[in-house]
C-alpha positions as CSV (number, residue, x, y, z in Angstrom):
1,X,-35.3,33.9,54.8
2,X,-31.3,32.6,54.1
3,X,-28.7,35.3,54.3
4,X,-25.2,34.4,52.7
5,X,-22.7,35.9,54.1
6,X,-21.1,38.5,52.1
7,X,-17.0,38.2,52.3
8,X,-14.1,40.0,51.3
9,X,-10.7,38.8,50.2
10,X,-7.4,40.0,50.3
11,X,-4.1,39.3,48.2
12,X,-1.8,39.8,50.7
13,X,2.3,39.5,49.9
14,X,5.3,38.8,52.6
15,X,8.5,40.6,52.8
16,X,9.7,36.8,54.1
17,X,8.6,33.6,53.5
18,X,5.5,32.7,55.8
19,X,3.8,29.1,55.7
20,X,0.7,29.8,56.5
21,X,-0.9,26.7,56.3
22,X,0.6,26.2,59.9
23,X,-2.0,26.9,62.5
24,X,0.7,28.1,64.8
25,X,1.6,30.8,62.1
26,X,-1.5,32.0,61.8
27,X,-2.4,31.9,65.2
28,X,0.5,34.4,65.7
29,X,-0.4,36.4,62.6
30,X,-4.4,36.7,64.5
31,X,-2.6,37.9,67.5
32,X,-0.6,40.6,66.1
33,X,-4.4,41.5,64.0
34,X,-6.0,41.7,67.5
35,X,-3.1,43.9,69.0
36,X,-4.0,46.3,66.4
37,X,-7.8,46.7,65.8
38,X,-8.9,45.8,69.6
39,X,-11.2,43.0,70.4
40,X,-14.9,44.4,68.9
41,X,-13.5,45.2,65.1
42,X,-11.5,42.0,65.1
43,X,-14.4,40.0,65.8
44,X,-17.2,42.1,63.4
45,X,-14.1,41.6,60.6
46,X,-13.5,38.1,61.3
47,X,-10.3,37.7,59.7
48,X,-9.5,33.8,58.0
49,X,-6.5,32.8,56.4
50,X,-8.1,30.7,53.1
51,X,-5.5,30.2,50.8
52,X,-1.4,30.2,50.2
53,X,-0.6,30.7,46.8
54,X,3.0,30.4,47.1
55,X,5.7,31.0,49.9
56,X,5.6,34.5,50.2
57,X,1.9,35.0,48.9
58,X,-1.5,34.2,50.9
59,X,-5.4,34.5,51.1
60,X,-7.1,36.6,53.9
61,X,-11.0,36.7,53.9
62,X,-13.0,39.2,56.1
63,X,-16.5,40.0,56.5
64,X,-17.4,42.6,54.0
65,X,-17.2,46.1,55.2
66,X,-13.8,45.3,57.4
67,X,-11.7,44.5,54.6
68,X,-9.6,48.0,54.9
69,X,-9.5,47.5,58.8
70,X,-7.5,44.0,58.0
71,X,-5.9,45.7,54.8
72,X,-4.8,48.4,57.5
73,X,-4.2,45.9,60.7
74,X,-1.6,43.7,58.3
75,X,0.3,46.5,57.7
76,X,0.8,47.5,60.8
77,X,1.8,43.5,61.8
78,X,5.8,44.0,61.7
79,X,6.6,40.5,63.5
80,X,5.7,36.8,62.8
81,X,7.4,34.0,65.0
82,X,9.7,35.9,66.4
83,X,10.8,37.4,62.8
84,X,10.6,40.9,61.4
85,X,8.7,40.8,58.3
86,X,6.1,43.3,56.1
87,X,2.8,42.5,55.1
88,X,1.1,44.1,52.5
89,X,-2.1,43.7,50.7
90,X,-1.6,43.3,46.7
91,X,-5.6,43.5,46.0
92,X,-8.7,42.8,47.1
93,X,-11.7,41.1,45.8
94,X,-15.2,39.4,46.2
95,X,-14.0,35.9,45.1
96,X,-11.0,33.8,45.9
97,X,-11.0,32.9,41.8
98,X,-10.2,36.4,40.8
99,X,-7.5,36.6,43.3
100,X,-6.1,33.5,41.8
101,X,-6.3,34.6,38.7
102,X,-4.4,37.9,39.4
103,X,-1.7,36.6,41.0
104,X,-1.2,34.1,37.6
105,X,-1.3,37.0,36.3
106,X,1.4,39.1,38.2
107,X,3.4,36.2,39.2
C-alpha cells in the first residue's frame, strides 16, 4: 500500500523584502526555525520553502499536523541575514493553488 504524504502550506508575508529563492536565505531562515522548535519537531514538521510570490510574500510547506508549530516558529524568527525583519503567516492551506489564488486575491 502507497501513502501520499499529506502537506500543509503556509502564506507567509515579510516586514522586509526577503529573496527566498536563495538557498543561503533560506538556509538562515531553517536555522532561526530550528532555534525555536528544537531538533525532534523541526524534523517531524519538515519545513520547505516552495514558492515566492513576490518580494515580500513566500510559500512554506510542512507536514500536516506541524503547520501551527511553523506558523508559531516564523513568528518568533526576528532576524534574516543579519537584518531585523517580521514574519507572519497570512493563511494556510492544503494546496499551493489556493494559496495562489488568495494572494491574487489580496494583492
Amino acid at each position: 500500500m502507497i501513502f501520499r504524504r499529506k502537506m500543509r502550506y503556509l502564506m507567509v508575508e515579510a516586514s522586509e523584502s526577503v529573496a527566498m529563492n536563495d538557498p543561503k536565505r533560506i538556509d538562515m531562515l531553517k536555522r532561526e526555525l530550528l532555534s525555536f522548535l528544537g531538533e525532534l519537531p523541526y524534523f517531524k514538521a519538515n519545513p520547505q520553502v516552495a514558492a515566492q510570490l513576490n518580494d515580500k510574500v513566500f510559500i512554506i510547506s510542512a507536514n500536516r499536523g506541524y503547520e501551527r508549530n511553523i506558523a508559531l516558529g516564523l513568528a518568533f524568527a526576528k532576524k534574516l541575514d543579519g537584518r531585523k525583519v517580521g514574519f507572519y503567516t497570512i493563511r494556510t492551506s492544503g494546496t499551493i493553488r489556493s494559496l495562489k489564488d488568495s494572494f491574487r486575491k489580496i494583492y
